[in-house]
C-alpha positions, 0 to 999 in steps of 0.5 A: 500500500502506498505510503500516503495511502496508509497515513491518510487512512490512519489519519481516519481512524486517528479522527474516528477515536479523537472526535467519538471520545472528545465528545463525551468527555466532559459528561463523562466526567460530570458524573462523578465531580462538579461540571465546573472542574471537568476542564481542569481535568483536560487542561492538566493533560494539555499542561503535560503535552505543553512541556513534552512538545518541545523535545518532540523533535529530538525524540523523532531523531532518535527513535523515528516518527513511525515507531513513535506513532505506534507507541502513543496510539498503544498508550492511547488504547490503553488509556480507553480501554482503562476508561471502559473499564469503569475506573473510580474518580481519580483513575477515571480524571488521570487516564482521561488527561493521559488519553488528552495528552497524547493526542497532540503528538500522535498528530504531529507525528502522523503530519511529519510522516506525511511531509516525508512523503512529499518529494515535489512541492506542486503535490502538496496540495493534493496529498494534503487535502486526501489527508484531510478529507480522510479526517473530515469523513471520519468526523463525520461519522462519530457524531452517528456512532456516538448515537447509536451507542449511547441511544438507550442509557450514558454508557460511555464505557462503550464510546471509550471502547468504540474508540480504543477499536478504532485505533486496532487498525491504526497499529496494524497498518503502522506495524505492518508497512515501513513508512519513509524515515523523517528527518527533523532538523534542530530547532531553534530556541523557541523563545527566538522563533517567537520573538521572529513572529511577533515581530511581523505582524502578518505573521503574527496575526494569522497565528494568534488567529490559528490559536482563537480557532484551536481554543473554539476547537476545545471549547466548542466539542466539549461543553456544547454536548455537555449543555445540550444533554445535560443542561437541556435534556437533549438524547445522544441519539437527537445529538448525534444526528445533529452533530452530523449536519453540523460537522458538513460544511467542513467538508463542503466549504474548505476547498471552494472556499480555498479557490475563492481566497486565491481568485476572487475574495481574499484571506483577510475577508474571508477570515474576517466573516468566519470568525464573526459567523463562528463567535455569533453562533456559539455566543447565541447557543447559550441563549437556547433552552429545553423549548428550542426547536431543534431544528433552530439549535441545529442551524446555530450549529451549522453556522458555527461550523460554517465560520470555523470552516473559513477561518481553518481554510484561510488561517492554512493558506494564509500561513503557508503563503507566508512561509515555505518548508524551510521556516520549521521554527514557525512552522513548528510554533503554528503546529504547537498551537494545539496543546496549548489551546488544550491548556488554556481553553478549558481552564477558562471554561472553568473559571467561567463556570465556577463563577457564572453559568453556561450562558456566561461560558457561551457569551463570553467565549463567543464574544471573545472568538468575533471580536479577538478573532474579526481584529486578527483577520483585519491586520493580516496583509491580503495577497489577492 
C-alpha cells in the first residue's frame, strides 16, 4: 500500500477515536465531580503535552516518527480501554488527561510522516487535502456512532471502547508497512522563533488567529454536548444526528472556499466573516433552552461550523503563503498551537463556570472568538 495511502487512512481512524471520545468527555466526567472542574481535568493533560512538545523533535531523531506513532496510539488504547473499564474518580480524571495528552503528538507525528512523503512541492496540495478529507469523513461519522451507542442509557464505557477499536487498525497498518524515515532538523530556541513572529505582524496575526480557532476547537466539542444533554435534556441519539449536519460544511466549504481566497475574495475577508459567523453562533447557543426547536439549535450549529470552516481554510493558506518548508521554527510554533489551546481553553471554561453559568461560558467565549478573532483577520496583509 502506498505510503500516503496508509497515513491518510490512519489519519481516519486517528479522527474516528479523537472526535467519538472528545465528545463525551466532559459528561463523562460530570458524573462523578462538579461540571465546573471537568476542564481542569483536560487542561492538566494539555499542561503535560505543553512541556513534552518541545523535545518532540529530538525524540523523532532518535527513535523515528513511525515507531513513535505506534507507541502513543498503544498508550492511547490503553488509556480507553482503562476508561471502559469503569475506573473510580481519580483513575477515571488521570487516564482521561493521559488519553488528552497524547493526542497532540500522535498528530504531529502522523503530519511529519506525511511531509516525508512529499518529494515535489506542486503535490502538496493534493496529498494534503486526501489527508484531510480522510479526517473530515471520519468526523463525520462519530457524531452517528456516538448515537447509536449511547441511544438507550450514558454508557460511555462503550464510546471509550468504540474508540480504543478504532485505533486496532491504526497499529496494524503502522506495524505492518515501513513508512519513509523523517528527518527533523534542530530547532531553534523557541523563545527566538517567537520573538521572529511577533515581530511581523502578518505573521503574527494569522497565528494568534490559528490559536482563537484551536481554543473554539476545545471549547466548542466539549461543553456544547455537555449543555445540550445535560443542561437541556437533549438524547445522544437527537445529538448525534445533529452533530452530523453540523460537522458538513467542513467538508463542503474548505476547498471552494480555498479557490475563492486565491481568485476572487481574499484571506483577510474571508477570515474576517468566519470568525464573526463562528463567535455569533456559539455566543447565541447559550441563549437556547429545553423549548428550542431543534431544528433552530441545529442551524446555530451549522453556522458555527460554517465560520470555523473559513477561518481553518484561510488561517492554512494564509500561513503557508507566508512561509515555505524551510521556516520549521514557525512552522513548528503554528503546529504547537494545539496543546496549548488544550491548556488554556478549558481552564477558562472553568473559571467561567465556577463563577457564572453556561450562558456566561457561551457569551463570553463567543464574544471573545468575533471580536479577538474579526481584529486578527483585519491586520493580516491580503495577497489577492
Amino acid at each position: 500500500m502506498n505510503p500516503r495511502v496508509v497515513i491518510s487512512v490512519g489519519n481516519f481512524f486517528f479522527s474516528l477515536f479523537s472526535t467519538v471520545t472528545l465528545y463525551i468527555l466532559l459528561p463523562y466526567l460530570s458524573s462523578f465531580m462538579p461540571a465546573a472542574y471537568t476542564g481542569l481535568v483536560i487542561a492538566g493533560g494539555a499542561f503535560v503535552a505543553c512541556m513534552i512538545f518541545p523535545f518532540l523533535p529530538r525524540f523523532v531523531s532518535r527513535y523515528g516518527a513511525q515507531q513513535l506513532a505506534l507507541v502513543f496510539a498503544l498508550l492511547e488504547m490503553l488509556a480507553l480501554v482503562a476508561l471502559a473499564a469503569s475506573p473510580g474518580a481519580f483513575a477515571g480524571a488521570f487516564f482521561v488527561a493521559v488519553t488528552m495528552a497524547l493526542q497532540p503528538f500522535l498528530a504531529y507525528e502522523l503530519d511529519l510522516l506525511l511531509e516525508a512523503t512529499v518529494a515535489e512541492e506542486g503535490i502538496t496540495g493534493r496529498v494534503r487535502a486526501i489527508f484531510l478529507t480522510a479526517w473530515n469523513a471520519a468526523a463525520l461519522a462519530a457524531p452517528l456512532l456516538i448515537g447509536a451507542l449511547l441511544a438507550d442509557s450514558d454508557a460511555y464505557g462503550r464510546v471509550f471502547l468504540a474508540g480504543a477499536g478504532a485505533l486496532v487498525p491504526f497499529v496494524v497498518l503502522f506495524a505492518a508497512r515501513r513508512l519513509p524515515r523523517v528527518e527533523t532538523p534542530q530547532l531553534s530556541r523557541m523563545g527566538d522563533t517567537l520573538r521572529c513572529i511577533l515581530k511581523d505582524r502578518d505573521l503574527a496575526a494569522v497565528t494568534f488567529g490559528h490559536l482563537l480557532l484551536y481554543l473554539f476547537f476545545v471549547w466548542a466539542p466539549l461543553y456544547v454536548p455537555a449543555y445540550l444533554h445535560i443542561e437541556l435534556g437533549i438524547p445522544w441519539s437527537d445529538i448525534g444526528w445533529m452533530f452530523f449536519v453540523m460537522l458538513l460544511p467542513y467538508v463542503l466549504l474548505q476547498y471552494p472556499s480555498g479557490v475563492l481566497a486565491d481568485r476572487y475574495i481574499g484571506d483577510k475577508e474571508m477570515m474576517f466573516a468566519g470568525f464573526i459567523l463562528a463567535g455569533v453562533s456559539l455566543a447565541a447557543i447559550g441563549l437556547f433552552s429545553s423549548a428550542t426547536p431543534l431544528v433552530v439549535i441545529v442551524c446555530a450549529l451549522v453556522a458555527s461550523r460554517v465560520g470555523a470552516a473559513l477561518i481553518e481554510s484561510m488561517t492554512e493558506i494564509h500561513f503557508f503563503r507566508r512561509v515555505s518548508e524551510k521556516d520549521i521554527n514557525s512552522i513548528s510554533v503554528f503546529r504547537g498551537i494545539w496543546p496549548l489551546a488544550n491548556l488554556i481553553a478549558p481552564i477558562v471554561g472553568s473559571v467561567i463556570l465556577i463563577f457564572g453559568s453556561y450562558q456566561a461560558l457561551f457569551a463570553i467565549t463567543g464574544g471573545l472568538i468575533a471580536v479577538a478573532g474579526g481584529a486578527a483577520a483585519l491586520l493580516i496583509r491580503d495577497f489577492r
